[in-house]
N, C-alpha and C positions, 0 to 999 in steps of 0.2 A: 555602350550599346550591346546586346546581345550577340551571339557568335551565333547564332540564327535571326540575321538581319532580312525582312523582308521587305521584297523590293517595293520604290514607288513610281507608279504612273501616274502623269498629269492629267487629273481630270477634269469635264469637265462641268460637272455640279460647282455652281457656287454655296456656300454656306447662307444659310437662309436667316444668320444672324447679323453677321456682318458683310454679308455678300462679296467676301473674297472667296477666290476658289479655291472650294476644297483639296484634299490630296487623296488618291485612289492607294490603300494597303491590299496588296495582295496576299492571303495567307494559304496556307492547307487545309485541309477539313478533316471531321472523322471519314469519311467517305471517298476521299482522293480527289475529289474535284474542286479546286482551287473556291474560294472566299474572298467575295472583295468587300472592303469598307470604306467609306468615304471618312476622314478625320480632318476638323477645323481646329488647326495649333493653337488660332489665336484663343478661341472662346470653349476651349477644351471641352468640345464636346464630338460623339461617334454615330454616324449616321449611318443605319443598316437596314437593308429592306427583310422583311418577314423573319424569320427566325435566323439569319446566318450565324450572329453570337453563337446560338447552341450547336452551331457545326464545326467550333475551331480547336483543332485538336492542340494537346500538349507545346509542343514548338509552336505554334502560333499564337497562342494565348502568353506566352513568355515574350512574345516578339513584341506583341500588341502592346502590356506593358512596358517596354523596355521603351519602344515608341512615345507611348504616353509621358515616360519619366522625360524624357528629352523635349519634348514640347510645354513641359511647366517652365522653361525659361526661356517662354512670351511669355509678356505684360498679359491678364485676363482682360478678357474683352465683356462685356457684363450683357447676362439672356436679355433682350428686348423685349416687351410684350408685344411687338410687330414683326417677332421673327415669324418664318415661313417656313415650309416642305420647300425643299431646291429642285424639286422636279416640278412642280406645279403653280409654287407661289399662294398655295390656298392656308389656309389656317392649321391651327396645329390644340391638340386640346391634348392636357394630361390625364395619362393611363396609368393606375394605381395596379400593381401584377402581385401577384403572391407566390411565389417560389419554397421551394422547401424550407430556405433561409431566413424567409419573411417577406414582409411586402416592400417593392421597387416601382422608381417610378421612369416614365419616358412622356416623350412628347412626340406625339404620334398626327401624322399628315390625317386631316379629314377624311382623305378617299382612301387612307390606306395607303401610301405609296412609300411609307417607310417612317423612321420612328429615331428620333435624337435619345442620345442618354450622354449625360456628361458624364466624366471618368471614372468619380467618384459615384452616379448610380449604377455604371457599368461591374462595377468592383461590389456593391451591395449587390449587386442583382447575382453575383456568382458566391456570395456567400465570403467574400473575403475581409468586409471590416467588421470592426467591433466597436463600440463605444467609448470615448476616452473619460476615463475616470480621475479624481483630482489626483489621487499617486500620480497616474500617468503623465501630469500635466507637468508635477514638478520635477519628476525626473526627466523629463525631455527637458527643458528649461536649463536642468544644472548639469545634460549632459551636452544640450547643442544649444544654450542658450536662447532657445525661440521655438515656438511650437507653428510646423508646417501643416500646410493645407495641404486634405491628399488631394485633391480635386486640379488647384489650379497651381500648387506649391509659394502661396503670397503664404506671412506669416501672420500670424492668427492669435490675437490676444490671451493673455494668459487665462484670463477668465471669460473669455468672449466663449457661446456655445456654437458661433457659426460663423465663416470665413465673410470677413465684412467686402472681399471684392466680388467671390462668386456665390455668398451663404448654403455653403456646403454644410455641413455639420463635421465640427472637428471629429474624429475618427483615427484610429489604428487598423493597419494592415496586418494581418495574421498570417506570420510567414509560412511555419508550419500547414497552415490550411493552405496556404497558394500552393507549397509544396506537393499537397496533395491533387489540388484541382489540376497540376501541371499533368499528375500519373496519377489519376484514378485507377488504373488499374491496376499496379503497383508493379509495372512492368519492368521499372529499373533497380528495384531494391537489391535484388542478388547484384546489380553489375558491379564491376571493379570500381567503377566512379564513387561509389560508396564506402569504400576501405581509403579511400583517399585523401590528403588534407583538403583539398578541394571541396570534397562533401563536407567534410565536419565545416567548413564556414560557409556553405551552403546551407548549413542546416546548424544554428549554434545558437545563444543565448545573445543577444545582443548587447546583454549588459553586464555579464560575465567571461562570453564567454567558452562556455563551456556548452560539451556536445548535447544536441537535445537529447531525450528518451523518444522511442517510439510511441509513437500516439500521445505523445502530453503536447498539448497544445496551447494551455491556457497560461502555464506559470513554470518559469526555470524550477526544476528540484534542487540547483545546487544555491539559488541568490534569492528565490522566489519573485524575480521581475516577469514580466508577461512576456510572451514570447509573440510580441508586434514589434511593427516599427509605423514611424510618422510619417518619413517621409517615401516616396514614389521608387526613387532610385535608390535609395538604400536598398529597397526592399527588393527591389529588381537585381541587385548586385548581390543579395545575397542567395540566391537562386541559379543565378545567371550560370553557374557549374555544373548546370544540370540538362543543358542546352545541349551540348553532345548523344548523350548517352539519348535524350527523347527524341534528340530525329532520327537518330540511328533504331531506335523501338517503330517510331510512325514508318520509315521505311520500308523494314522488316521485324514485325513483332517476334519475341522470341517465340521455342516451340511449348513452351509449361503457358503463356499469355492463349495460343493461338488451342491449345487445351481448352483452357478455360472457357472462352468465346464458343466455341464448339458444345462443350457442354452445360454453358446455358439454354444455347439451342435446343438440344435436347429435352431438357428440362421444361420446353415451353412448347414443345411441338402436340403433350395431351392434350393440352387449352387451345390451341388452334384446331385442334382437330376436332374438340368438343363443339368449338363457335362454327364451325363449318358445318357440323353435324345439327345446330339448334337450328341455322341457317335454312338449310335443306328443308327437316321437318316443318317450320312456319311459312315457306313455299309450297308444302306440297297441301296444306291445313287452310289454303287461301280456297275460296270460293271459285266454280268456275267462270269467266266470263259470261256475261249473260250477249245472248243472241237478240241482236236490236232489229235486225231484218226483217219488215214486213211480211205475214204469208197472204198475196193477193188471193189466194183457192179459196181461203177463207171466207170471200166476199158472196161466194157461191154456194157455202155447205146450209144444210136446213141448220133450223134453228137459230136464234134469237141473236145477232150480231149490231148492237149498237154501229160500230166504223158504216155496217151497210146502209143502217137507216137514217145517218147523215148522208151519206154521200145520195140518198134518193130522195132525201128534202130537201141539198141543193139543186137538184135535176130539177123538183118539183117546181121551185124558186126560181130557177132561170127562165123552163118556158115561160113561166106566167110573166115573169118582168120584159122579156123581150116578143111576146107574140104580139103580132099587128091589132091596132086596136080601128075599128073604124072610123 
């Protein structure tokens, strides 16, 4: 498990697949204010209302993996087409998303009340897998003898293209990029944890070895093996080094991080000022309300007023219908 374990509360959503009760993950966010998810072990799937995913900062997203690795050993419990929203019990229809990365999917409650993604779309939706190509197949094969699902961790045929318990798509986890989705901002690179052996197998060739290069992400320079891995917890274990140094950043970012953040600001305060300013002008360029209020005086000025010549053809109209007839 991670050395930034996050805590769990019993919740009390049940899973809308298997209607056992889910488990409440507490995490941190980019904003300080705590992130909960709801997580079903058995049917390895994450249940989040509106965008939380994209609020979880560095240590949390290490935690939520490391989570994830440890509940591939449940049995997969298999999607129902009679699963449900666990707050509502109403239907669930899938939503096709398009990320930088590519398109992801989820299962999203009818009313909106929140949106399933199983592990494995969780992990594409941040841009962390890649495709397993036939090299990759046989070198996991003659390295671990069996090629793992990253989704629910059942073992996955050699030639099969999709996990026959939870038809995940066989896939590689891209350590290097998780590396990076951990510190986008690249707030730990100067720290000591870097000069460390710690790092180098946090960050190393899985097939060699040998320490990665900065920015090479796709292929060892020294073996030319990819720099993925298969399975869940490998991948989390070889990262897991890195869990110090990012909560000690999410804490207190350094002061060259807290620069930087500042001087994007900067950088973006013309453009807001511009939008405020188009703002303004397309308010002031609106028409003014028009005045609906009848002028009664009107009824009275000379000249030719239709309003008055109704209202003295109704006059006309009533005496004559109601005056006494002999």
């Amino acid at each position: 498990m991670s050395a930034f374990t996050a805590p769990f509360v019993e919740a009390t959503l049940p899973c809308g697949n298997c209607r056992e009760p889910m488990r409440r993950l507490t995490l941190p966010s980019h904003y300080g204010m705590p992130v909960e998810l709801d997580v079903c072990a058995g049917c390895h799937l994450v249940w989040f209302d509106s965008t939380e995913t994209a609020r979880l900062n560095g240590p949390a997203l290490l935690s939520l993996i490391g989570e994830m690795a440890g509940m591939q050993k449940l049995a997969h419990e298999v999607l129902r087409r009679e699963a449900a929203c666990p707050r509502c019990s109403g239907g669930l229809k899938t939503i096709h998303n398009q990320t930088r990365w590519g398109r992801s999917l989820q299962l999203e409650c009818l009313v909106r009340h929140g949106a399933y993604q199983s592990f494995a779309q969780f992990l594409q939706e941040k841009g962390l897998l890649r495709p397993m190509s036939a090299l990759d197949r046989a070198r996991l094969i003659e390295q671990n003898g069996r090629i793992d699902c990253v989704n629910c961790g059942a073992a996955v045929g050699a030639s099969d293209e999709r996990c026959a318990y939870c038809q995940s798509v066989a896939s590689l986890l891209d350590v290097a990029r998780l590396a990076r989705a951990l510190d986008p901002e690249g707030a730990i690179a100067p720290h000591p944890v870097h000069g460390t052996q710690a790092e180098q197998a946090a960050l190393q060739c899985v097939a060699c070895g040998a320490a990665l290069p900065p920015g090479q992400s796709l292929a060892c320079g020294t073996c030319g093996a990819t720099l993925a891995i298969n399975r869940l917890a490998d991948a989390h274990a070889q990262v897991d080094a890195l869990a110090p140094a990012l909560r000690a950043h999410a804490a207190k970012p350094a002061p060259a991080v807290v620069k930087r953040r500042l001087d994007a600001l900067g950088e973006d305060i013309p453009r807001r000022r511009a939008w405020a300013a188009e703002m303004e002008a397309s308010a002031q360029r609106r028409p003014e309300p028009v005045d609906d209020e009848f002028d009664w005086s009107s009824l009275f000025s000379r000249g030719t007023n239709p309003v008055r010549a109704v209202f003295i053809a109704l006059a006309i109209w009533f005496v004559w219908y109601f005056w006494p007839r002999g």
